[in-house]
N, CA, C and O atoms as CSV, one atom per row, in Angstrom:
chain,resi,resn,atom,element,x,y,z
A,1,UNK,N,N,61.705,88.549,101.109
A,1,UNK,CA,C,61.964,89.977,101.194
A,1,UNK,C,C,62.298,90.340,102.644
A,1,UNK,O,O,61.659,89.794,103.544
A,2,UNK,N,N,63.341,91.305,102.952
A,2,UNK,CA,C,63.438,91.656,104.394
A,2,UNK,C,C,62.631,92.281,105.027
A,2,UNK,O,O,61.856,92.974,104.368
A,3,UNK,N,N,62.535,92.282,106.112
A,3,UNK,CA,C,61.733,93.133,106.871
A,3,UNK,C,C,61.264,94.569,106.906
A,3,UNK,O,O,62.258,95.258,107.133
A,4,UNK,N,N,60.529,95.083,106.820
A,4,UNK,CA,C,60.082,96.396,106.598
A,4,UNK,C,C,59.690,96.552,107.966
A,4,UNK,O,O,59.233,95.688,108.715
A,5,UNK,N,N,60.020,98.254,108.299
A,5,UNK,CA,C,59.488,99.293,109.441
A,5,UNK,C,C,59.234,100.140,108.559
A,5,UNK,O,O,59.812,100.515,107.539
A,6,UNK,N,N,57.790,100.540,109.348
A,6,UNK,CA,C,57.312,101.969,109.213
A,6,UNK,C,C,57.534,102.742,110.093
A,6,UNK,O,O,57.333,102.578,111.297
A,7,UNK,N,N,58.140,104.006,109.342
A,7,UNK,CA,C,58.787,105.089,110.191
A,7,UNK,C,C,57.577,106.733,109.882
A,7,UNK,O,O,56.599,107.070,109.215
A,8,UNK,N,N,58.475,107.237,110.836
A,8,UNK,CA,C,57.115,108.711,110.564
A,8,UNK,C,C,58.729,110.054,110.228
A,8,UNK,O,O,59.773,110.262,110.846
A,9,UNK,N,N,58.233,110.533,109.207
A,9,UNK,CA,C,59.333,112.013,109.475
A,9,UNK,C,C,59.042,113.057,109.333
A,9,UNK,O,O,58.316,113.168,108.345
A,10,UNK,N,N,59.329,114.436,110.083
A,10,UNK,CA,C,58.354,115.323,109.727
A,10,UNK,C,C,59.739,116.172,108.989
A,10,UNK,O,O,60.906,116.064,109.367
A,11,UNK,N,N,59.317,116.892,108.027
A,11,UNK,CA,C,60.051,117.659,106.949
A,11,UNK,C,C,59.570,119.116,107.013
A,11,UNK,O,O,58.504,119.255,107.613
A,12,UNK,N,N,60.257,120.483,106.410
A,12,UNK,CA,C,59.802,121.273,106.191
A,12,UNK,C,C,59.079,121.451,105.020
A,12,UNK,O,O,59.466,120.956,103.962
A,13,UNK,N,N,57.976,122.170,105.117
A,13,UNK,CA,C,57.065,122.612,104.110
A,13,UNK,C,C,57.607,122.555,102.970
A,13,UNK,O,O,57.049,121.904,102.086
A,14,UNK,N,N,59.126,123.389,102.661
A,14,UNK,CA,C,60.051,123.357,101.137
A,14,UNK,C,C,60.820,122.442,100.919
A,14,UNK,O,O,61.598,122.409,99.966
A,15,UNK,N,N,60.695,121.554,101.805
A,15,UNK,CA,C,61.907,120.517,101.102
A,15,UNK,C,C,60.520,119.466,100.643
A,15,UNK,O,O,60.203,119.026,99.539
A,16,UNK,N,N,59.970,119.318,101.820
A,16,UNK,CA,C,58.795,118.578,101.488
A,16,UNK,C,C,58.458,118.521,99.224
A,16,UNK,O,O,58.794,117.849,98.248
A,17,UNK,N,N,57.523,119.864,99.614
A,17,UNK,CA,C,57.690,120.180,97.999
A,17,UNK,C,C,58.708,120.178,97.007
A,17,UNK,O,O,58.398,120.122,95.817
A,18,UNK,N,N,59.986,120.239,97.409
A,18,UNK,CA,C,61.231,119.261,96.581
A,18,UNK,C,C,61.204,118.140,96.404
A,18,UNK,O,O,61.517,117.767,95.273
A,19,UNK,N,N,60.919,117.363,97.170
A,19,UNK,CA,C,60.490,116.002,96.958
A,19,UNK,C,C,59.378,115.681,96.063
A,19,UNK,O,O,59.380,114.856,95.149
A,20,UNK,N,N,58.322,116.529,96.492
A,20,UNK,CA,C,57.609,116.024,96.034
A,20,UNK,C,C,57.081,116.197,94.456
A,20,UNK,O,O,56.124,115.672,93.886
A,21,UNK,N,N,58.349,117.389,93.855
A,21,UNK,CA,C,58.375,117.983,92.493
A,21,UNK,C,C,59.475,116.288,91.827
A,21,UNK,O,O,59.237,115.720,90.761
A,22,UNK,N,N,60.492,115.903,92.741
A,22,UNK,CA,C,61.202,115.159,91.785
A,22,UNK,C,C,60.766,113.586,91.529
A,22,UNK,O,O,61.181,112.837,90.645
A,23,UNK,N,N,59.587,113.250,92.807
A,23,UNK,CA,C,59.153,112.113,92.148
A,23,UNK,C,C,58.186,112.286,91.767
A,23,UNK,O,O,57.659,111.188,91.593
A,24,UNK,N,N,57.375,113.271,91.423
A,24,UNK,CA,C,56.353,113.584,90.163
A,24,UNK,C,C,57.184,113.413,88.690
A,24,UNK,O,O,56.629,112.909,87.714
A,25,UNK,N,N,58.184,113.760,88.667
A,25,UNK,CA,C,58.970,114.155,87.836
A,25,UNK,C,C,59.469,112.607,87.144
A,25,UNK,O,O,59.494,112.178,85.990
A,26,UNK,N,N,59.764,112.153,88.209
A,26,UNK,CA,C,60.648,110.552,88.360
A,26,UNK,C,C,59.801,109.633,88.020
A,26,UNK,O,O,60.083,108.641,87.348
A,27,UNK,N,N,58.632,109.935,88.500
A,27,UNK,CA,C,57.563,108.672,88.574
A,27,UNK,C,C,57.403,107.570,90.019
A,27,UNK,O,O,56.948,106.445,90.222
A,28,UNK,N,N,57.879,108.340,90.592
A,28,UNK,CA,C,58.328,107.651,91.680
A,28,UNK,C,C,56.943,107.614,93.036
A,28,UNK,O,O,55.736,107.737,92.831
A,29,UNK,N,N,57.361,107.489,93.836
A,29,UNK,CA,C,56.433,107.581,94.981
A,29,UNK,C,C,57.044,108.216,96.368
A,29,UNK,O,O,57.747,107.290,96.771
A,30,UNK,N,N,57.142,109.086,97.145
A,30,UNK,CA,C,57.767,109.408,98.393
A,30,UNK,C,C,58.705,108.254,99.080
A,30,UNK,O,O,59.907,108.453,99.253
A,31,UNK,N,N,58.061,107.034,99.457
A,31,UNK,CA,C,58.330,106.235,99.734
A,31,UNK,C,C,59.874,105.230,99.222
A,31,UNK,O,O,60.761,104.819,99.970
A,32,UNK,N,N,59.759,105.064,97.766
A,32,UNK,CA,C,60.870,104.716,96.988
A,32,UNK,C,C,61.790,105.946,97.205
A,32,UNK,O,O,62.834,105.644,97.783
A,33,UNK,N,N,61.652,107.400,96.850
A,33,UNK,CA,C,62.700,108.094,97.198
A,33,UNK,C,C,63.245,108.527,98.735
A,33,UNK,O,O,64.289,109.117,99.014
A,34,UNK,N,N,62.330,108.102,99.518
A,34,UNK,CA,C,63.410,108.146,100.220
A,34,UNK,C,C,64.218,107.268,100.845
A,34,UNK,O,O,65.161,107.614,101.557
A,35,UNK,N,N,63.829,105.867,100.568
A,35,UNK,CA,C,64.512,104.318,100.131
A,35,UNK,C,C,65.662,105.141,99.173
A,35,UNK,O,O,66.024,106.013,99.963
A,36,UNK,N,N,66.015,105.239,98.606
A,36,UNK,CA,C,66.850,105.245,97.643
A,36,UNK,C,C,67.815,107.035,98.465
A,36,UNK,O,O,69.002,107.331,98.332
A,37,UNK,N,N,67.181,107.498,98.909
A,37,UNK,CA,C,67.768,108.962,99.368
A,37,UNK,C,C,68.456,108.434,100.524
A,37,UNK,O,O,69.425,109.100,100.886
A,38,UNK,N,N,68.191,107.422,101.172
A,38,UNK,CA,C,68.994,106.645,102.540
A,38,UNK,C,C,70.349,105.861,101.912
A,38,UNK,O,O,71.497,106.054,102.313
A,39,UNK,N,N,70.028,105.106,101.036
A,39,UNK,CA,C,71.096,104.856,100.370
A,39,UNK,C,C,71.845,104.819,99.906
A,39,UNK,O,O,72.673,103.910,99.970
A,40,UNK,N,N,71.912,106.037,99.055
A,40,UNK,CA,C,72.855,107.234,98.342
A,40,UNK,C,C,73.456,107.716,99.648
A,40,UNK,O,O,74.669,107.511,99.674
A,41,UNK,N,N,72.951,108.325,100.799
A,41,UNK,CA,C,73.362,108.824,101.456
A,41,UNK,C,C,74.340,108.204,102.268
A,41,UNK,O,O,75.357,108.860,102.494
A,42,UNK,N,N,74.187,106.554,102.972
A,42,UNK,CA,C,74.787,105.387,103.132
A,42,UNK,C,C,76.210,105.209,102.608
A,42,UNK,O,O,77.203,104.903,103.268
A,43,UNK,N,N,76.111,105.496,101.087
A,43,UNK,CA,C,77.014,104.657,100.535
A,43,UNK,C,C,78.030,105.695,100.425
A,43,UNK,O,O,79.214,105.371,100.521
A,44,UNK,N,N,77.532,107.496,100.142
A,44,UNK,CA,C,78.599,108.393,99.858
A,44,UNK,C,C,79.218,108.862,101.109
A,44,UNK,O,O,80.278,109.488,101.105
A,45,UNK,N,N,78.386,108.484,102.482
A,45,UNK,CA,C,79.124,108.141,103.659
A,45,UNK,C,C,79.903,107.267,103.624
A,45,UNK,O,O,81.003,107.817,103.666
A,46,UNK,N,N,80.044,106.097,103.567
A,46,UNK,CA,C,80.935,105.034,103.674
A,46,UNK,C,C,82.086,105.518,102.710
A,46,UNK,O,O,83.158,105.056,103.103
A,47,UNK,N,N,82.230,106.331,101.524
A,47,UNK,CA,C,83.402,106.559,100.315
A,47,UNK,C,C,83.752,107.537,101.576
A,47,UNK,O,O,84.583,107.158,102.401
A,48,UNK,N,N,83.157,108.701,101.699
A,48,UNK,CA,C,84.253,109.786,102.285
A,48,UNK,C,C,84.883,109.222,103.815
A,48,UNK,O,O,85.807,109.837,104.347
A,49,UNK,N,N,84.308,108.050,104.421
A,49,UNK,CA,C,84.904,107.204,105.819
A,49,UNK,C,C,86.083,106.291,104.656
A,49,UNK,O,O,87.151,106.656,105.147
A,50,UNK,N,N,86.301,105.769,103.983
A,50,UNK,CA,C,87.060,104.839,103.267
A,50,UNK,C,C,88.557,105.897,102.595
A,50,UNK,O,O,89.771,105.717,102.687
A,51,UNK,N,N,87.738,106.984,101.940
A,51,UNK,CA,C,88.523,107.913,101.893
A,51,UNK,C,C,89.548,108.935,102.992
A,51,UNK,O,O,90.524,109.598,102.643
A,52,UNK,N,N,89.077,108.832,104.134
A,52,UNK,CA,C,89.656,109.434,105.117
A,52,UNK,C,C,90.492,108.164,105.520
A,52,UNK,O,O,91.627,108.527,105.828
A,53,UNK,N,N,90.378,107.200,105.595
A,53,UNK,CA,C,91.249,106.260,106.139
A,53,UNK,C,C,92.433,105.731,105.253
A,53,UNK,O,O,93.405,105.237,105.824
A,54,UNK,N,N,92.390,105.824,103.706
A,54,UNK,CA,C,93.414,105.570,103.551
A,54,UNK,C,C,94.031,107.171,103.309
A,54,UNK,O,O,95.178,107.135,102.864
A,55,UNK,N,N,93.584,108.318,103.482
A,55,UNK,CA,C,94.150,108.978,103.507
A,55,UNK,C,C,95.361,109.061,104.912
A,55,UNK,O,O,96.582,109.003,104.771
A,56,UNK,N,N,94.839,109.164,105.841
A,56,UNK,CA,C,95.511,108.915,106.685
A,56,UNK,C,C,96.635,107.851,107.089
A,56,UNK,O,O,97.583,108.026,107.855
A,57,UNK,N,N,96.208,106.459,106.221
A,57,UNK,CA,C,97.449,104.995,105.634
A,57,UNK,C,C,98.608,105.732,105.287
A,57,UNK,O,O,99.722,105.750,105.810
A,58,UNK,N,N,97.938,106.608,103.874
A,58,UNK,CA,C,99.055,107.206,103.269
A,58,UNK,C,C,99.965,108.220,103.966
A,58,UNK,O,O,101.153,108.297,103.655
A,59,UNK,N,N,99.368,109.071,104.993
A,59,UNK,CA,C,100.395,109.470,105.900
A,59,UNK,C,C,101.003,109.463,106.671
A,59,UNK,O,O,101.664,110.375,107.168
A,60,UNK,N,N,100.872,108.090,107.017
A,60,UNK,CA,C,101.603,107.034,108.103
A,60,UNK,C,C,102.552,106.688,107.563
A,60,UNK,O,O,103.711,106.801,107.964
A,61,UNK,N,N,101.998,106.006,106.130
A,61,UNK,CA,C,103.508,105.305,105.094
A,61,UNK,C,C,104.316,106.864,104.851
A,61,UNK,O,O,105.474,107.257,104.716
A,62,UNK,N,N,103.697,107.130,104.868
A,62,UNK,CA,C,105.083,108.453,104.128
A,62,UNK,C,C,105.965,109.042,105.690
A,62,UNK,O,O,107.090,109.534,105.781
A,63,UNK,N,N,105.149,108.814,106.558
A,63,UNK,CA,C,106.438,108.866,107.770
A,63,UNK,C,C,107.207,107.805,107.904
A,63,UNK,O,O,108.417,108.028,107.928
A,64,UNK,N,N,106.825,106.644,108.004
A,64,UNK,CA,C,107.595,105.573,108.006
A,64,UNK,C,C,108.495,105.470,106.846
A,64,UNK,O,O,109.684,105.226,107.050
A,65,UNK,N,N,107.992,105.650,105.495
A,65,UNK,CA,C,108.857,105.988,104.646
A,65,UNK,C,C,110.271,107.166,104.656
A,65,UNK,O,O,111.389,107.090,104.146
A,66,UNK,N,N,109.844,107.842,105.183
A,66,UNK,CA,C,110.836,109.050,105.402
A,66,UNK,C,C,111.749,108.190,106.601
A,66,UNK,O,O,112.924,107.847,106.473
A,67,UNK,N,N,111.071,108.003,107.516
A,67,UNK,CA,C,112.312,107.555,108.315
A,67,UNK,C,C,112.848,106.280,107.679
A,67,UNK,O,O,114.077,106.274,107.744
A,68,UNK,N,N,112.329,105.153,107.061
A,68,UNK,CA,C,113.863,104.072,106.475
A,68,UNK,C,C,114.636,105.293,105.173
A,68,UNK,O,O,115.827,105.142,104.902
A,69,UNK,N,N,114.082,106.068,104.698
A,69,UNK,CA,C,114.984,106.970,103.797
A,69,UNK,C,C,116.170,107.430,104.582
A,69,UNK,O,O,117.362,107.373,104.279
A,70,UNK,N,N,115.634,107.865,105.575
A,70,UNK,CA,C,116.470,108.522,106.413
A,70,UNK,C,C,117.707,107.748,107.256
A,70,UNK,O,O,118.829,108.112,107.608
A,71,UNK,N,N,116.941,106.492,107.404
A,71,UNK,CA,C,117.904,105.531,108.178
A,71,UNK,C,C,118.678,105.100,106.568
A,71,UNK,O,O,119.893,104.905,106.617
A,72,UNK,N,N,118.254,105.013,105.730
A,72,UNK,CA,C,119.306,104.063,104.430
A,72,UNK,C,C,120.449,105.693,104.037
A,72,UNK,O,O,121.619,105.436,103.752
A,73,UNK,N,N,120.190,106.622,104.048
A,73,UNK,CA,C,120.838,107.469,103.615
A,73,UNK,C,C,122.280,107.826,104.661
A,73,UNK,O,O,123.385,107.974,104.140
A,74,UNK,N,N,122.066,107.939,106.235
A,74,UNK,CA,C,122.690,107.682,107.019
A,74,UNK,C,C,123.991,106.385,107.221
A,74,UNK,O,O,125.202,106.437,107.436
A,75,UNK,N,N,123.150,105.437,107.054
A,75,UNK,CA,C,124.231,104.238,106.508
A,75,UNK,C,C,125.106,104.352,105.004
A,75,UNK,O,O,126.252,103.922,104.874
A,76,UNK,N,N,124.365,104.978,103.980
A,76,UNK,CA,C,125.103,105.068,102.960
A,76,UNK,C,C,126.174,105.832,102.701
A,76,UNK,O,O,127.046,105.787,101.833
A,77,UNK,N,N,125.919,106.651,103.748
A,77,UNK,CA,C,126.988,107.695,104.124
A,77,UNK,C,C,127.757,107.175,104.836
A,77,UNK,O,O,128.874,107.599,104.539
A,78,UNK,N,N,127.840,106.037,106.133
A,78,UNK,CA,C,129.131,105.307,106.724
A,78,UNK,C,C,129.535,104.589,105.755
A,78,UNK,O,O,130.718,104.264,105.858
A,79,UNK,N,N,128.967,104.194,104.794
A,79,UNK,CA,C,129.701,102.875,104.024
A,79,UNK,C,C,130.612,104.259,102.999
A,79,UNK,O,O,131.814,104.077,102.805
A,80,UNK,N,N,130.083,105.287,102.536
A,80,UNK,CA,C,131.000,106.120,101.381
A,80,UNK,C,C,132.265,106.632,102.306
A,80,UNK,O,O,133.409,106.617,101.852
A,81,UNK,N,N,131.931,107.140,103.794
A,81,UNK,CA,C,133.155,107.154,104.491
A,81,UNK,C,C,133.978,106.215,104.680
A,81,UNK,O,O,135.112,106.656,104.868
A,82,UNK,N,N,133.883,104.736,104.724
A,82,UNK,CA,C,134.651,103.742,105.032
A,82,UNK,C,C,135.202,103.509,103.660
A,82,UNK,O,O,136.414,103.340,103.529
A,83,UNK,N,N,134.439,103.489,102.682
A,83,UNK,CA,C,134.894,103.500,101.166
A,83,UNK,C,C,136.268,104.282,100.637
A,83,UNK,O,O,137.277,103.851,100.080
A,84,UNK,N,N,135.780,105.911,101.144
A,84,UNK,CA,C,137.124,106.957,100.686
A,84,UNK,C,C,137.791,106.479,101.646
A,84,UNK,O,O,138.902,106.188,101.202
A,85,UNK,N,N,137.722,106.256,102.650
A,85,UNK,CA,C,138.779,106.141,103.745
A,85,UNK,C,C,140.108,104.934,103.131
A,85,UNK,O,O,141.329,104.816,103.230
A,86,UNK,N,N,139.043,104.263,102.524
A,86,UNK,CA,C,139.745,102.698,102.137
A,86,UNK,C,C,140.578,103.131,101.040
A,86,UNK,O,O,141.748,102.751,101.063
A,87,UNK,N,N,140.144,103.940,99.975
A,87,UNK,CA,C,141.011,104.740,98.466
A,87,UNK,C,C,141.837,105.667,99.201
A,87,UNK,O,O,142.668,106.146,98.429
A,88,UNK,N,N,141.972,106.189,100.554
A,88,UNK,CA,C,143.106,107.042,100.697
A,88,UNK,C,C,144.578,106.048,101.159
A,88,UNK,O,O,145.788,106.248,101.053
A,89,UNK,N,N,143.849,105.067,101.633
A,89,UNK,CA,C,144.994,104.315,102.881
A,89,UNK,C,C,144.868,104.360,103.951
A,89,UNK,O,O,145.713,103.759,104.614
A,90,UNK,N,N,143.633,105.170,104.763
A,90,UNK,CA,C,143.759,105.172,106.036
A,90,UNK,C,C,143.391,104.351,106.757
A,90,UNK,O,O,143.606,104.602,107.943
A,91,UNK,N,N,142.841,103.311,106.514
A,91,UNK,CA,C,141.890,102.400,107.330
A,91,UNK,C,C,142.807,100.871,106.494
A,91,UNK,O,O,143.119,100.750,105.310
A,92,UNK,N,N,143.007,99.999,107.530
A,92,UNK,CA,C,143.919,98.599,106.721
A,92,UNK,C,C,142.457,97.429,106.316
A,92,UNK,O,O,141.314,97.159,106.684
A,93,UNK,N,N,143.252,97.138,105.551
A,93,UNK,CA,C,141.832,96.050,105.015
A,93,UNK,C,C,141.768,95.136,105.925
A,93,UNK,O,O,140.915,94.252,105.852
């Protein structure tokens, strides 16, 4: 089993008694909930850090995306000018 520390925390009077209504409730012990209240807390930290980062991926790709759009649309447009140019006669093969 890993190592255990004992820690001290002081709480307010009402949250205190929140706690101490839901592991009456739970069956639990102070101790296990707030083992388990660190963890929850841990892990839905780590989603909204995981979540901010590929949010931000995604708005990197969509600039980079916009600019090769931007660069392929630009070229597609010299090649349709060299194209009509070529169906009028003006340009020699």
């Amino acid at each position: 089993m890993a190592e255990t520390k004992r820690i001290m925390v002081s709480l307010p009077n009402s949250l205190l008694e929140e706690v101490d209504s839901i592991v009456s409730m739970e069956k639990k012990n102070r101790n296990e909930f707030v083992k388990e209240a660190m963890k929850l807390y841990i892990r839905e930290k780590r989603k909204v850090e995981v979540s901010q980062k590929l949010k931000d991926g995604y708005l990197e790709m969509s600039q980079i995306n916009l600019t090769l759009a931007e660069v392929g649309f630009e070229q597609d447009m010299i090649e349709l000018n060299v194209y009509e140019a070529r169906l009028m006669g003006c340009e020699k093969m």
